[in-house]
N, C-alpha and C positions, 0 to 999 in steps of 0.2 A: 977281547972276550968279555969285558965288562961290560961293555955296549950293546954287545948281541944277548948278554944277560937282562938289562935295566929293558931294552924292547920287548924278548919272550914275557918279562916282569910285568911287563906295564899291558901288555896284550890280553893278558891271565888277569889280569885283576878288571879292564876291561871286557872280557867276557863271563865273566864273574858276577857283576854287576849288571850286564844285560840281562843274565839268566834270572839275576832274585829280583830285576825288576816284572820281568815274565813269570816269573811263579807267583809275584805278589799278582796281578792282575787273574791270576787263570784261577784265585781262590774266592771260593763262597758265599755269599755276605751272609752274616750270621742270623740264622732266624729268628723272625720273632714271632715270641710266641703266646698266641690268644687266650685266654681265660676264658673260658666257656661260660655261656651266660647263665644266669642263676636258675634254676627249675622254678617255675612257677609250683605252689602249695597244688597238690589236688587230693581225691578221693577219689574212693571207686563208688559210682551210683549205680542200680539197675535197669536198663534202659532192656529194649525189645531187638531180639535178637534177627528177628524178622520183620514182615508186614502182620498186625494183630488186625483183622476183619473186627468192626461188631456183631456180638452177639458169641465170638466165637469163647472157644472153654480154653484159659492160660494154660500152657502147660510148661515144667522145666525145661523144656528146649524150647521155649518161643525166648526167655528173657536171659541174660548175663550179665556179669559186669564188668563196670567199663570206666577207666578213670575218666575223672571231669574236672577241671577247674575249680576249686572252693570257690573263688568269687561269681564264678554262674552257678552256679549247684544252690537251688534255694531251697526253701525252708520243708517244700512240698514234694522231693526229689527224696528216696530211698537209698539209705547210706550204709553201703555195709558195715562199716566201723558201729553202726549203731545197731542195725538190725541183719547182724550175719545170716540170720533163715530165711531171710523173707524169701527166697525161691519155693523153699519149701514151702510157707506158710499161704503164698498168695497162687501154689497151684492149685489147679481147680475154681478161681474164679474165672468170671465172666466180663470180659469189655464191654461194657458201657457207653464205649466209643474208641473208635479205629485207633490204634495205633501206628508209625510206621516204621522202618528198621534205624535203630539208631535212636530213636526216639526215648527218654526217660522216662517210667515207671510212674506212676501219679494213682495213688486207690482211691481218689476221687473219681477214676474215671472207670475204678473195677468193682462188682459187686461179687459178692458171696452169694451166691445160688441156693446154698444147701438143699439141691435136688431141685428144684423148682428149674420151670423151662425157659430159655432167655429168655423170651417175650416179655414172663413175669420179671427176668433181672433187670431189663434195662429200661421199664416203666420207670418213672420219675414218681415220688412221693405223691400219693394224692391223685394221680391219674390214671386213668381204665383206657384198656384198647378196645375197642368193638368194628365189627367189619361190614362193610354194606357192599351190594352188589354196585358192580360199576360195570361199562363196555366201550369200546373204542368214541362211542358220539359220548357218552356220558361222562369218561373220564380223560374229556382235552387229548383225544387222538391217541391215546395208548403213553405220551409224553410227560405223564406224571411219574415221580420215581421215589422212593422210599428217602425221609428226610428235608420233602418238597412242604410247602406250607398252602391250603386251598382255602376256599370257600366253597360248605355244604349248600346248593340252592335247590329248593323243594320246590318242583311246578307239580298241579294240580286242578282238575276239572272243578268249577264251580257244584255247589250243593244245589237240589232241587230248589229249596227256596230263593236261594240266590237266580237262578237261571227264572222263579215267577216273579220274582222283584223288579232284572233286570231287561228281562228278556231274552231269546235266545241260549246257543251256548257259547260258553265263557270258560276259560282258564286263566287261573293267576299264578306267579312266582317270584318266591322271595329268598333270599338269604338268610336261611334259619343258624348256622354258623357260622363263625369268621376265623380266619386267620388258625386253622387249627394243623399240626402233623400228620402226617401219612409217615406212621409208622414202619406197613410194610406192603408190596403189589402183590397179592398171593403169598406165595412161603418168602419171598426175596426182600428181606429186611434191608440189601443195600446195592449200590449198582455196583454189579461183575464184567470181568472179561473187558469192561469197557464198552459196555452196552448201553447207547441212547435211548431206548426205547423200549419200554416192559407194557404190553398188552396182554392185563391180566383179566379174573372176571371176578376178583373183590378188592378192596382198600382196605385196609384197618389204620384207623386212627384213633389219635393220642385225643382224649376227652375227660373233662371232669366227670364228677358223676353225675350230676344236673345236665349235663350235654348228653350224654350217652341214653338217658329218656326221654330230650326231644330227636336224637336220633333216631330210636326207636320207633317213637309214632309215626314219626314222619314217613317210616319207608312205610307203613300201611297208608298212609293219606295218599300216594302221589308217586312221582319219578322224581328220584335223586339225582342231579349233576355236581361233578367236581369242577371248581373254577382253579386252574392254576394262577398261585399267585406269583409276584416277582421275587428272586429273592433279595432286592433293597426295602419292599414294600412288609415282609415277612415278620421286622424287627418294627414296624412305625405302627403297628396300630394299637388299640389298649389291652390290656392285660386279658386272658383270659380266665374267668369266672363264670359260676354259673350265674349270679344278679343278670352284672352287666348282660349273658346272653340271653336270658328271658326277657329283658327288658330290650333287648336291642330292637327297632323296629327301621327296616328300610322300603323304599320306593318300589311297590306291585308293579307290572306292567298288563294290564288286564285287557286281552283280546275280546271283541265284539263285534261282528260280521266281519270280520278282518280287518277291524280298525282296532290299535291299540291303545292307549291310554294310562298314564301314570297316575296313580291311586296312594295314598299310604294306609297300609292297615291301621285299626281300632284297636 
């Protein structure tokens, strides 16, 4: 009996020890656990809750806010912490320039209207708009588009005296502007829908006020064309003023029995 005891014994503590070796194996390894990374500092800034057009009138539902980063969030960016209104206080201006969704707030780029019609808001300090007739030959194929940069060129029938001087008749044409904005093609101050091509029948462009009276004469001298310019070419040329464009003088090309000839004015 002893024997058959120390075997049941030894079998039991043999199974025993199988068992807590399989329950050690079938248990969990203990998780570890992450520390979640530290929040970046932010703020809330006011950015555009939409697409803003220029020219169009801000209202409380185009803009909200939106946390940002402190360390992007610059100096020029609208903070609520500092300026809780500013929804309120910046409805009713005017974009100055497109916003797009997502985009932050910047009153550099919004004027205050106080009634007045965009045209007048988004004029730049010091410059007038004025419009001159254009048409598909005149204005580069209908392919000029609001925000494009031309060249005004003035062609023109020689004067009686010029045609006894020289003989015959004769036209010349010069570059009386340079390098100036097309404002807007008719009322379309900016391209829509995604449209290449605006075939309007005026231009308004951005002009000093020195420019805006040789525009003027010129539409009674003669036929105005638009030259489009490129837009890398748009940023290279001199500033404009009204000196530099009174005094600008470039290369006539002056027709005579059908032969032309380059001249520079006097």
């Amino acid at each position: 009996m002893k024997a058959a005891r120390l075997v049941v014994l030894t079998v039991a503590i043999a199974a025993g020890g199988v068992a807590a070796m399989l329950a050690g194996r079938s248990e969990k390894p203990p998780e570890v656990k992450v520390e979640p990374a530290p929040k970046a500092p932010s703020v809330e800034v006011l950015v555009a809750k939409t697409d803003i057009t220029m020219g169009q009138t801000v209202t409380p539902g185009d803009v909200q806010w939106q946390e940002w980063p402190v360390s992007a969030a610059t100096g020029n960016f609208i903070r609520k912490n500092e300026r809780p209104t500013a929804i309120e206080t910046l409805s009713g201006s005017i974009a100055r320039a497109p916003f797009v969704s997502g985009e932050p707030i910047r009153e550099a780029k919004l004027v205050n209207a106080k009634g007045s019609g965009f045209m007048a808001a988004i004029l730049p300090t010091g410059m007038r708009a004025i419009s001159t007739q254009i048409s598909p030959e005149t204005g580069a194929g209908g392919f000029i588009l609001p925000n494009d940069h031309v060249d005004v060129i003035l062609t023109r029938r020689q004067t009686d005296a010029d045609k006894a001087n020289n003989g015959g008749d004769s036209h010349s044409s010069e570059i009386i502007l340079s390098n100036v904005r097309v404002l807007a093609i008719d009322q379309n101050v900016e391209e829509k829908n995604g449209q290449k091509v605006v075939v309007g029948k005026t231009a308004t462009l951005e002009l000093t006020p020195g420019q805006t009276e040789t525009l003027a004469l010129s539409q009674q001298l003669g036929t105005l064309s638009l030259a489009l310019r490129s837009i890398t070419d748009a940023t290279k040329d001199t500033p404009k003023t009204d000196e530099h464009q009174s005094n600008h003088k470039t290369g006539v090309n002056v027709v005579r029995f059908g032969v032309g000839t380059m001249t520079t004015p006097k």
